[in-house]
ChimeraX commands (.cxc) that place a marker at each C-alpha (Angstrom):
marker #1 position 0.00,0.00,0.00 radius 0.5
marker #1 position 2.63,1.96,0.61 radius 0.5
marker #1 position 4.50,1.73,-2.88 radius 0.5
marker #1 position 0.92,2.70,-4.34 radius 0.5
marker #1 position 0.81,6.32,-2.26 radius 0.5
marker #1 position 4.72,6.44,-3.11 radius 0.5
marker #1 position 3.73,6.09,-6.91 radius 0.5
marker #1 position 0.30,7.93,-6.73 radius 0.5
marker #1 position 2.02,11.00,-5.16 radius 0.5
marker #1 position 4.89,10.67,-7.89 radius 0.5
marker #1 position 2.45,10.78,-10.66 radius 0.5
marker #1 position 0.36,13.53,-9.51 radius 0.5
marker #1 position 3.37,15.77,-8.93 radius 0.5
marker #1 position 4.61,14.92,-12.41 radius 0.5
marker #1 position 1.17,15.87,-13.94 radius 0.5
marker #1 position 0.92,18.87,-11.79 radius 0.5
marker #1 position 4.10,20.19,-12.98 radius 0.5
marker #1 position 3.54,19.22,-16.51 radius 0.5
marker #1 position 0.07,21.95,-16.12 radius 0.5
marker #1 position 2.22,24.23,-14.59 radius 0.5
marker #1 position 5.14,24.05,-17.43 radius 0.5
marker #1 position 2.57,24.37,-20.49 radius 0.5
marker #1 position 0.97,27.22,-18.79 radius 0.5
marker #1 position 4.47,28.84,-18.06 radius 0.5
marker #1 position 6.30,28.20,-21.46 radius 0.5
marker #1 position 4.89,30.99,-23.59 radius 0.5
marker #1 position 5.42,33.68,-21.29 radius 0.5
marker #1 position 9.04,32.56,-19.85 radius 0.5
marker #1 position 10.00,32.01,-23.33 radius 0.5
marker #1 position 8.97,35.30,-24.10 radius 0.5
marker #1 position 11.27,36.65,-21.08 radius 0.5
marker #1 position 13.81,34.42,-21.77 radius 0.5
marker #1 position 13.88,35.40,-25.52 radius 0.5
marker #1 position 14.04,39.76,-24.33 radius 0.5
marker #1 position 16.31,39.39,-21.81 radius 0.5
marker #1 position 18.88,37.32,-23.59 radius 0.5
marker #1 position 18.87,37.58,-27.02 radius 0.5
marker #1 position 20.78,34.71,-28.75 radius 0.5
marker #1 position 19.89,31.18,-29.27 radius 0.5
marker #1 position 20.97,30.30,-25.75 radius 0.5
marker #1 position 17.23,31.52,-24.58 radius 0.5
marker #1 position 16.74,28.10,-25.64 radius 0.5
marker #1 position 18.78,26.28,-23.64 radius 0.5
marker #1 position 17.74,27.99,-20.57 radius 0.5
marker #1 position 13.94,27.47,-21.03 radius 0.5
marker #1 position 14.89,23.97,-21.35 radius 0.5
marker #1 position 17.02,24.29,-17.85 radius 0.5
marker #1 position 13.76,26.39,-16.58 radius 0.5
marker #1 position 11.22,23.67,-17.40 radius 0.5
marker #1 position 13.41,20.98,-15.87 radius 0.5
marker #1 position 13.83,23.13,-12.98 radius 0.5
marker #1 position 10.10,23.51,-12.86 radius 0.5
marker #1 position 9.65,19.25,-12.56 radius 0.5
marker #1 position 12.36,18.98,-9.87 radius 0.5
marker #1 position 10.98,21.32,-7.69 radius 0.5
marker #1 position 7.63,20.43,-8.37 radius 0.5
marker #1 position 7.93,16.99,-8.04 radius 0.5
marker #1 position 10.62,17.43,-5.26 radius 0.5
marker #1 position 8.18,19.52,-3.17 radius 0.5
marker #1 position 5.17,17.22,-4.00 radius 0.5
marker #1 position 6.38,13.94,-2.66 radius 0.5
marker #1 position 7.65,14.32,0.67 radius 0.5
marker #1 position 9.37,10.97,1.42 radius 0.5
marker #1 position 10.16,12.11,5.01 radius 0.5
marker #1 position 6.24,12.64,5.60 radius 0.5
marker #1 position 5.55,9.33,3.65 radius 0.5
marker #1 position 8.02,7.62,6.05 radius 0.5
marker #1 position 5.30,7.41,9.14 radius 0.5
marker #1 position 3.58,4.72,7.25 radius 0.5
marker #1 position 5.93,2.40,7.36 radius 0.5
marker #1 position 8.23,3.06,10.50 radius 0.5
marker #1 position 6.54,3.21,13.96 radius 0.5
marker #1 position 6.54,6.25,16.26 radius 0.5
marker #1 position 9.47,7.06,18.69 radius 0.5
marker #1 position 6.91,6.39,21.99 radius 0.5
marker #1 position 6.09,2.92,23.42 radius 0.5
marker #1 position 3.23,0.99,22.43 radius 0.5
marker #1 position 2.68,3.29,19.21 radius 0.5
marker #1 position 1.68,1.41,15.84 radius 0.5
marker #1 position 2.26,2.18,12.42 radius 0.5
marker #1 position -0.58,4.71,10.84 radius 0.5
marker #1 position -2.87,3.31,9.03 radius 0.5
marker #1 position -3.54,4.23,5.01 radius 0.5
marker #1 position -7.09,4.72,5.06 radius 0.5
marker #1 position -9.18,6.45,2.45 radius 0.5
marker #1 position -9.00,9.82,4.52 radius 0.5
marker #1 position -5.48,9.26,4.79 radius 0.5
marker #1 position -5.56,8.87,0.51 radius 0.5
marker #1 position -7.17,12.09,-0.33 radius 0.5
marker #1 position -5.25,13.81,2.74 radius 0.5
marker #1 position -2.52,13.02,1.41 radius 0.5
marker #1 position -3.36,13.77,-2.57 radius 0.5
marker #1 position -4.22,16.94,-1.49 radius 0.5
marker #1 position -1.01,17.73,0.56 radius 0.5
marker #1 position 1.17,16.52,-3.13 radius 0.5
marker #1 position -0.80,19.02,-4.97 radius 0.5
marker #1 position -1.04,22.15,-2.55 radius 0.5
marker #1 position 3.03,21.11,-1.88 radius 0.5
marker #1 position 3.79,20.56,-5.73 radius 0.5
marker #1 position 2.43,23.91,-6.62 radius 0.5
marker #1 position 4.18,25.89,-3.21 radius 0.5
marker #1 position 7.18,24.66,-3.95 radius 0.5
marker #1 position 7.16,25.87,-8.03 radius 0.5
marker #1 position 5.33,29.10,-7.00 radius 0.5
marker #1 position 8.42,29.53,-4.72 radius 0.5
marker #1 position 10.48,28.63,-7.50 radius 0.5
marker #1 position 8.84,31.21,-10.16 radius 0.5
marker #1 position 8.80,34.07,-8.23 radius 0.5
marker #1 position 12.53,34.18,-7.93 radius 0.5
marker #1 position 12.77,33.74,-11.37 radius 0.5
marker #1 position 10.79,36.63,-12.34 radius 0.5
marker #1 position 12.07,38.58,-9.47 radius 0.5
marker #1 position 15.78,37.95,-10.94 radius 0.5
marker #1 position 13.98,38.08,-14.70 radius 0.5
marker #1 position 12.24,41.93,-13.91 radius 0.5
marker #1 position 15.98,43.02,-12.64 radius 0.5
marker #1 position 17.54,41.37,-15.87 radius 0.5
marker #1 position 14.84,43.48,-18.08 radius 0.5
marker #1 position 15.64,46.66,-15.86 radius 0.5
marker #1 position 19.53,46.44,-17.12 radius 0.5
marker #1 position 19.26,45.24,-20.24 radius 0.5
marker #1 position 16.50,48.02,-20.68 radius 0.5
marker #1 position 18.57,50.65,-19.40 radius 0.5
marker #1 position 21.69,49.45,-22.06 radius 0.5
marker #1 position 19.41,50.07,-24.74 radius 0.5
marker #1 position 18.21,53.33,-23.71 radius 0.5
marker #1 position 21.65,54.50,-22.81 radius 0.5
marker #1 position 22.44,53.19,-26.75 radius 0.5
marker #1 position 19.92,55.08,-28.30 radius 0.5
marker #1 position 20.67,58.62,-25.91 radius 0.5
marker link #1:1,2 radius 0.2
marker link #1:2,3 radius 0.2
marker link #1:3,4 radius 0.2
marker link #1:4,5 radius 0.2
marker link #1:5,6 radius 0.2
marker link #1:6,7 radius 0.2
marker link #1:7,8 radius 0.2
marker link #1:8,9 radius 0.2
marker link #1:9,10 radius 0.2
marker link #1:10,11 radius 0.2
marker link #1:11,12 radius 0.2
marker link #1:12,13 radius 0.2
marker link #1:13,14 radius 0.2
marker link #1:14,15 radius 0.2
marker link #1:15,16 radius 0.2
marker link #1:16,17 radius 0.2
marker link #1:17,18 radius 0.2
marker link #1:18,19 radius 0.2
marker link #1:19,20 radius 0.2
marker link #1:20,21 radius 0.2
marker link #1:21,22 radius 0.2
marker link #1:22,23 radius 0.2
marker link #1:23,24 radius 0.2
marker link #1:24,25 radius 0.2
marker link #1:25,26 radius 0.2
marker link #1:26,27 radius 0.2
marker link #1:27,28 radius 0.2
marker link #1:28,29 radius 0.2
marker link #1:29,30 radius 0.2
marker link #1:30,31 radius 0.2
marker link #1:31,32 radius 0.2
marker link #1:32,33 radius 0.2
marker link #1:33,34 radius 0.2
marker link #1:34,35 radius 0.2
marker link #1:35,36 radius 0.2
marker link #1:36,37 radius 0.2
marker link #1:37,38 radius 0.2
marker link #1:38,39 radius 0.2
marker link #1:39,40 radius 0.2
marker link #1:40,41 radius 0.2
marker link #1:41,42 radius 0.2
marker link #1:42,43 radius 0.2
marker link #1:43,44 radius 0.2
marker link #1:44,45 radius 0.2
marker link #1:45,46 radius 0.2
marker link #1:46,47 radius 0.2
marker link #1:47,48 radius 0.2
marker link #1:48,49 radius 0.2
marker link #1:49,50 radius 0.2
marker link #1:50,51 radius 0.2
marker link #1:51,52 radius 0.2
marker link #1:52,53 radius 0.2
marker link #1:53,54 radius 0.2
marker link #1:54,55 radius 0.2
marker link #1:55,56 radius 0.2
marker link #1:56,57 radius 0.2
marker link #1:57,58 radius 0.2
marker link #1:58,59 radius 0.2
marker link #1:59,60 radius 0.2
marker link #1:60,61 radius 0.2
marker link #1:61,62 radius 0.2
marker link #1:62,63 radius 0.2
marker link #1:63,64 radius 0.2
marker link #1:64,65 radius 0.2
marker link #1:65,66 radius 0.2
marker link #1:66,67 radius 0.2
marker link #1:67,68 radius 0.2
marker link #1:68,69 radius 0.2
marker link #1:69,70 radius 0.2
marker link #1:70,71 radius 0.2
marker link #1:71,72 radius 0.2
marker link #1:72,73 radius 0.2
marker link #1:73,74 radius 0.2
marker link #1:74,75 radius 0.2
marker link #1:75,76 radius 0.2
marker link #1:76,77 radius 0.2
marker link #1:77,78 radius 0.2
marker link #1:78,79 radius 0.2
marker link #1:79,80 radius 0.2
marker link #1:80,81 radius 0.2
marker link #1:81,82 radius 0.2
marker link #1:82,83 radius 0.2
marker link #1:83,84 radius 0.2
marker link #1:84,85 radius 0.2
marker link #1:85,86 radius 0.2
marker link #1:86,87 radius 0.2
marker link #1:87,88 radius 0.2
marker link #1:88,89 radius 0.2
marker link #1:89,90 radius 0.2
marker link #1:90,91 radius 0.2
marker link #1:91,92 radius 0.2
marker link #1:92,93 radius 0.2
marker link #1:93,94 radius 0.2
marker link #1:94,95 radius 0.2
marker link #1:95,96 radius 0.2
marker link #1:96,97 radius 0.2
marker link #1:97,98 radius 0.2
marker link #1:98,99 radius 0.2
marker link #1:99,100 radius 0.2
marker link #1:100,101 radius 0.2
marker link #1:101,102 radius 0.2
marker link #1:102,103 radius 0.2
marker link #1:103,104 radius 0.2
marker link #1:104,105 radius 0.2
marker link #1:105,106 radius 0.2
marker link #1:106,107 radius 0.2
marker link #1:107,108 radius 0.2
marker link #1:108,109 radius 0.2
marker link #1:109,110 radius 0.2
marker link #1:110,111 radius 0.2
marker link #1:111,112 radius 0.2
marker link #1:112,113 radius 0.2
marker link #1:113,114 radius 0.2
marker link #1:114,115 radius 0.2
marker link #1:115,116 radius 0.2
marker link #1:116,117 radius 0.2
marker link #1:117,118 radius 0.2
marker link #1:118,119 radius 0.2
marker link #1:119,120 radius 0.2
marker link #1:120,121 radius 0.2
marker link #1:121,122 radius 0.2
marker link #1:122,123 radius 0.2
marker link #1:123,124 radius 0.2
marker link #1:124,125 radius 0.2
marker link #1:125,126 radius 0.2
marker link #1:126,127 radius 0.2
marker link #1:127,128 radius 0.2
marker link #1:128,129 radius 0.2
marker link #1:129,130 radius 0.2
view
């Protein structure tokens, strides 16, 4: 039963992310493309996407929370918790709200470090033309 949550969680992270990546691409490309120029805009919307996944998927699937279902508690006569059907959708719900934390996290500082990138390379082109 375990392996199955372990799985299901993996899955729904993935497919989270995935959402999250199609709905990003457009406008991070477009970023990506302003800010730097050449064909290496490619290369790091590739690096953003993956990015994206690992957090994503890294955030969603918290092994260390997964862990009390199959080790027992550190006080006597404690048992191992149960995977019950609450325990399913509690735990669905904690991979998606997690999966989508940890890439919100993840995107702000990339458009926080993206809006300072367009402020300079803004300025080089005004200080061009002047």
């Amino acid at each position: 039963m375990f392996i199955t949550l372990l799985v299901a969680t993996f899955v729904i992270a993935f497919v989270v992310s995935t959402i999250v990546v199609l709905f990003f691409s457009k406008p991070a490309d477009k970023i990506l493309n302003r800010i730097i120029s050449d064909a290496i805009s490619t290369a790091w919307s590739k690096y953003l996407k993956f990015a994206i996944y690992v957090t994503g998927i890294s955030s969603g699937v918290r092994i260390w929370d997964l862990e009390k279902y199959i080790t027992r508690q550190n006080f006597e006569g404690s048992e191992v918790i149960q995977l019950t059907a609450e325990r399913w959708v509690f735990e669905i719900y904690r991979t998606v709200i997690g999966t989508l934390s940890g890439i919100a996290w993840m995107l702000l500082v990339f458009f926080i470090f993206a809006l300072v990138a367009y402020v300079v390379v803004r300025a080089f082109e005004l200080k061009k033309q002047g």
